[in-house]
C-alpha positions in Angstrom: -121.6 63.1 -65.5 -121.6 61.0 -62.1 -120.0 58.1 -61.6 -123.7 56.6 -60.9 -125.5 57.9 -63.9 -122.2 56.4 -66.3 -123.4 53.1 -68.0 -120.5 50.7 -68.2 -119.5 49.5 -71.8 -120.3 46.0 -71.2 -123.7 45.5 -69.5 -124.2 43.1 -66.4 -126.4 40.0 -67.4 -129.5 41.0 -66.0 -133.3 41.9 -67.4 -133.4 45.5 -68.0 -136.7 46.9 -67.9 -136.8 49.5 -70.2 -139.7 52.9 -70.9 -140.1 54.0 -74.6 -142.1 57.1 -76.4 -145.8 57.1 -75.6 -146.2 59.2 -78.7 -143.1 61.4 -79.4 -140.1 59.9 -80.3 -137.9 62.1 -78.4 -139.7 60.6 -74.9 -137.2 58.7 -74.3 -134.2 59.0 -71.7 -130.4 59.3 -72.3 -130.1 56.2 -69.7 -132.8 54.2 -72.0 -130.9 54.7 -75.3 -127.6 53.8 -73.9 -129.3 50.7 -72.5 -130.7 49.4 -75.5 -127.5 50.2 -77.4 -126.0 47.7 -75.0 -127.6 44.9 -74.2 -127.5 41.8 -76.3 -131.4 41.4 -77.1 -134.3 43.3 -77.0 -137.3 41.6 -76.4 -140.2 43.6 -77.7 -144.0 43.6 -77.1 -144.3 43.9 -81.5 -140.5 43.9 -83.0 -142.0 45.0 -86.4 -143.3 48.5 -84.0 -140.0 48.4 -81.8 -137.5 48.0 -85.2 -139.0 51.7 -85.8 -137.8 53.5 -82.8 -134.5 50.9 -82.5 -133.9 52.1 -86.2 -134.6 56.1 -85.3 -131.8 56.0 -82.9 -129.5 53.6 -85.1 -129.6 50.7 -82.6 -128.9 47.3 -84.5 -129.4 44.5 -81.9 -131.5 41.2 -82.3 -134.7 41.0 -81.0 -137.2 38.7 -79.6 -140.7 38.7 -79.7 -142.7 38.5 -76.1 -146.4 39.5 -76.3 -149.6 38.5 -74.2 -150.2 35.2 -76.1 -146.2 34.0 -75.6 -145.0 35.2 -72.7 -145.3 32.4 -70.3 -143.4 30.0 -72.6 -141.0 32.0 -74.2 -139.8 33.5 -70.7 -137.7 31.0 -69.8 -135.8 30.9 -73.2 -135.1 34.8 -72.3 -134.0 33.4 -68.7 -131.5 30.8 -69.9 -130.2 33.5 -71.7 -129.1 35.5 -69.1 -127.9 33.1 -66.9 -125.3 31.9 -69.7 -124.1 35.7 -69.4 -126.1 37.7 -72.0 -128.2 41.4 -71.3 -131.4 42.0 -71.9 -133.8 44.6 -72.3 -137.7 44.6 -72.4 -139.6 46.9 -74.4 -143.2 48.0 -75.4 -144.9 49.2 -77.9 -145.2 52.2 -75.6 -144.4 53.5 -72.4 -143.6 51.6 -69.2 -143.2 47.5 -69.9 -145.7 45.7 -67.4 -148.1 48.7 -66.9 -151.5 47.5 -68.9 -148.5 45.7 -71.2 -146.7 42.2 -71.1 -143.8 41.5 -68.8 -145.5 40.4 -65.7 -144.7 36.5 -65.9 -141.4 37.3 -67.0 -140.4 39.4 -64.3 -141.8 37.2 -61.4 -139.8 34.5 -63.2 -136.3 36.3 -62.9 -137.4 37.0 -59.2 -137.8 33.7 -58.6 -134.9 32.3 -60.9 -132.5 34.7 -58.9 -131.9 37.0 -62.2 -131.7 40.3 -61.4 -133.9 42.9 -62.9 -133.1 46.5 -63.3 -135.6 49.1 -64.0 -134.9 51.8 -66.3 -137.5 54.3 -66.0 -139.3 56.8 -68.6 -142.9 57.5 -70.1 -145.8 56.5 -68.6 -148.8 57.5 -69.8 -151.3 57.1 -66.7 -148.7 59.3 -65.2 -148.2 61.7 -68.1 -151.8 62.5 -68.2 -152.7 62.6 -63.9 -149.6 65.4 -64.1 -151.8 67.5 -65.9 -155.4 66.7 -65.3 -156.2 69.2 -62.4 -157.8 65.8 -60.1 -156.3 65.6 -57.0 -152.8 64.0 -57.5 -151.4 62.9 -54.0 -153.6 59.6 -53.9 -154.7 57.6 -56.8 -155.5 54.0 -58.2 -154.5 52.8 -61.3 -157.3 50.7 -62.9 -155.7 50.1 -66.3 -158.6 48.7 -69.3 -161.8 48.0 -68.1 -163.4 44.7 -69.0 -165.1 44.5 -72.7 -167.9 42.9 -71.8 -170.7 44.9 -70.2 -171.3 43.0 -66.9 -167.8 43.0 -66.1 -167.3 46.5 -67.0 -170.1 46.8 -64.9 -168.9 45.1 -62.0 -165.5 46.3 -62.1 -167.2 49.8 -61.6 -169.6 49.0 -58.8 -166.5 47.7 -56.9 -165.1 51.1 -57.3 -168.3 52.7 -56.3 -166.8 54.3 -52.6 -163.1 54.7 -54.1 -161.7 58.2 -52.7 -158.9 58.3 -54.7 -158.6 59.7 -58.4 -158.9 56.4 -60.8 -157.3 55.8 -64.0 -158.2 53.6 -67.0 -156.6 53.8 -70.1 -159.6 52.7 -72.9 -159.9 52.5 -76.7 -161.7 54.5 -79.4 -164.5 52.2 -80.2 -165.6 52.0 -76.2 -165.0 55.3 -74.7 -168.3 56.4 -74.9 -169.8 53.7 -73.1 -167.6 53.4 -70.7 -168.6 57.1 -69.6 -172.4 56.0 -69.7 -171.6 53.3 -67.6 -169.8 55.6 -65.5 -173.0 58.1 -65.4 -175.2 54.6 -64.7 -172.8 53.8 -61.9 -170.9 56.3 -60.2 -173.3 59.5 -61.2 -173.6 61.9 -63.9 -171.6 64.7 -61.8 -168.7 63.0 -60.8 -165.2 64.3 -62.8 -164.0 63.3 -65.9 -160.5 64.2 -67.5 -159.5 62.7 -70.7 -156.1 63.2 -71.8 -155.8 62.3 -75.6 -153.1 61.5 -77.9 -150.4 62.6 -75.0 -147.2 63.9 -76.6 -148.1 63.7 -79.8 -149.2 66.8 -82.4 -152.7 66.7 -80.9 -152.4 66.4 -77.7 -155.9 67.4 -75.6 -157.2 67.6 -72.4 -161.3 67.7 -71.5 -162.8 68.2 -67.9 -166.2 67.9 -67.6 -169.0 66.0 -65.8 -169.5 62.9 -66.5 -172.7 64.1 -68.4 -171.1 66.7 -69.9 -168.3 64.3 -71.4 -170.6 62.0 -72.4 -172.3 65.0 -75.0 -169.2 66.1 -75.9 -167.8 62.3 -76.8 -171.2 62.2 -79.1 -171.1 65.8 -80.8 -168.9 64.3 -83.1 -167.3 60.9 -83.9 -163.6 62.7 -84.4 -163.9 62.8 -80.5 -163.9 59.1 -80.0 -160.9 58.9 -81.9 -157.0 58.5 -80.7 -155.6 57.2 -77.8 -157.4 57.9 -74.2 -156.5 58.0 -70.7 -159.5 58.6 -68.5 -159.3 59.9 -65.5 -162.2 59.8 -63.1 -161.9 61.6 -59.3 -163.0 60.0 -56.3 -165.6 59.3 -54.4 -166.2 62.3 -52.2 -165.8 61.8 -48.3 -167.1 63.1 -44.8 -164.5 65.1 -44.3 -165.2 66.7 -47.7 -168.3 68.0 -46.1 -166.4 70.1 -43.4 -167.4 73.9 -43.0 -164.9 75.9 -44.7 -164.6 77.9 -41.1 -163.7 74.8 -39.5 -161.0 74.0 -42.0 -159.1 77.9 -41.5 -160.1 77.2 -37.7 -157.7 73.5 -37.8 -155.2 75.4 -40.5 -154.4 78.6 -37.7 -154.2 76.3 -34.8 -151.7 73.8 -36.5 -149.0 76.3 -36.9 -149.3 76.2 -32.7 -149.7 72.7 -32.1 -150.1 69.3 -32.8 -152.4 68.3 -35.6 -154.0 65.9 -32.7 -154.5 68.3 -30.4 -155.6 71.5 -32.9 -158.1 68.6 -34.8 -159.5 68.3 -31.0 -159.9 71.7 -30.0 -161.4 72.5 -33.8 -164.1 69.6 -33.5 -164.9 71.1 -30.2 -165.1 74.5 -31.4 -167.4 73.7 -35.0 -169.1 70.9 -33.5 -167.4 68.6 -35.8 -166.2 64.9 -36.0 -162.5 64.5 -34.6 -161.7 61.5 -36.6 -162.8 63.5 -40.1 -160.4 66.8 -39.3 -157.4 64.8 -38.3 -157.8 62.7 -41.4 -158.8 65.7 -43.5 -155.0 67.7 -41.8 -153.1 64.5 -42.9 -153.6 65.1 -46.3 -153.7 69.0 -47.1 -151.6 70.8 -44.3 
C-alpha cells in the first residue's frame, strides 16, 4: 500500500465526507471503513439506519443526528467540535452525503469557519445508474427530485425543455408514473427514458424505452412502480444532430489530416453544411 492511500491512526480534526452502500452493503470502500473506524463522531442523516451498517462492520463510535429539519442549527455544534480537536465524519442513509441528501449548510459552514473538509468518495447512485444506461455519458445534468406539486413539477420541466445533455432525477414509487406523463406532456412522448431500479441490490433493473412506451410499461403492473428509481431522460436533440451521415465520415477522414477548424470548413463547404454545427459536432465525438 502507498504511503498516500495509508490512513494515519489518529485522524486530523477535519469534516470527512464520507459515501456509504446505495443498496449492497459491500458498496463501500476500504478508505470509507477505515475512516469511520477513526473518527470521533459520525453524524448521520438517520442514526437508527446508519447504526446498521456501523454495526455490520463492527464500528462503535458515537453519533449525531443531522437531517433536513436540523441541519442549520445543529451545524455549528458539529463545528465547535472540531475546532476543539475532534474528527468527524458525515454519513447518509445512502450514497454520496450532499447529493439530493443533507450536508449542504454544514459544509459551507466549515468553508467559511476555516475547517477543513475532506471528501471520501464511493457510491453514488445518479452515477451508478448513467454508467450503465446506454444515454450518452460525456455531458449530463443532475436534476435530483423533481417538485411534488404539479405546477412546479411542471415548471421545473419546461425549464429543461432545450436541455442537450442527458438529465437525471432520482423519484419515488408513488410518483414515477406521473412524472413520465408529465414528461410525455412536456418534453414529447419519443424522447428516451432509462430507469435504473433498485441498483445494487438482488433486483437490480434497467428499462429503455420511449417515454410512451415507459409510461405503459410503469401501468402494466403496479409491482413496476415499486423500489427505488433513478430516471434518466436524454437530451434535447440538436442541429448538429441533423448532419448527413456523409458529412460526418467526410469531417472524420479529413481530421486525421488537419485541424478540426480547418477539416469542419472544408466539410461544410463540401455538404453544404453549417460550419459552426460540424466543429461543435467534432468537439465532442472525434
Amino acid at each position: 500500500m502507498s504511503e498516500d492511500s495509508q490512513i494515519p491512526s489518529q485522524l486530523a480534526a477535519k469534516l470527512y465526507i464520507v459515501a456509504t452502500p446505495i443498496g449492497n452493503i459491500s458498496d463501500i470502500t476500504y478508505r470509507a471503513i477505515e475512516t469511520l473506524q477513526q473518527v470521533d463522531l459520525i453524524a448521520a442523516e438517520d442514526t437508527r439506519h446508519s447504526g446498521k451498517l456501523l454495526s455490520h462492520y463492527q464500528i462503535k463510535k458515537p453519533m449525531f443526528p443531522l437531517h433536513d429539519h436540523n441541519e442549520r442549527q445543529r451545524g455549528s455544534v458539529l463545528i465547535e467540535k472540531i475546532k476543539a480537536g475532534q474528527s468527524v465524519a458525515l454519513i447518509s442513509d445512502a450514497g454520496t452525503p450532499l447529493i439530493s441528501d443533507p450536508g449542504y449548510h454544514l459544509v459551507n459552514e466549515c468553508r467559511e469557519a476555516g475547517v477543513d473538509v475532506v471528501p471520501i468518495p464511493g457510491a453514488c447512485a445518479a452515477v451508478t445508474a448513467l454508467s450503465a444506461a446506454g444515454l450518452p455519458s460525456d455531458r449530463f445534468s443532475f436534476e435530483g427530485f423533481l417538485p411534488a406539486k404539479e405546477k412546479g413539477k411542471q415548471d421545473k420541466l419546461k425549464g429543461l425543455l432545450e436541455e442537450t445533455r442527458t438529465m437525471i432525477f432520482y423519484e419515488s414509487p408513488r410518483r414515477i408514473a406521473d412524472t413520465v406523463q408529465q414528461i410525455i406532456t412536456i418534453l414529447g412522448g419519443d424522447r428516451k427514458l432509462v430507469i435504473a431500479r433498485e441498483l445494487t441490490k438482488t433486483f437490480e433493473s434497467f428499462y429503455s424505452f420511449t417515454a410512451d412506451e415507459m409510461l405503459q410499461w410503469l401501468n402494466q403492473d403496479t409491482n413496476h412502480c415499486r423500489g427505488e428509481f433513478v430516471l434518466m431522460v436524454a437530451g434535447a436533440q440538436k442541429d448538429s444532430d441533423t448532419i448527413p451521415q456523409d458529412a460526418l465520415n467526410t469531417l472524420a477522414l479529413l481530421k486525421e489530416q488537419l485541424p478540426l477548424k480547418k477539416a469542419a470548413a472544408l466539410t461544410a463547404q463540401i455538404h453544404d453544411q453549417k460550419k459552426n454545427d460540424l466543429y461543435k459536432w467534432g468537439l465532442e465525438n472525434l
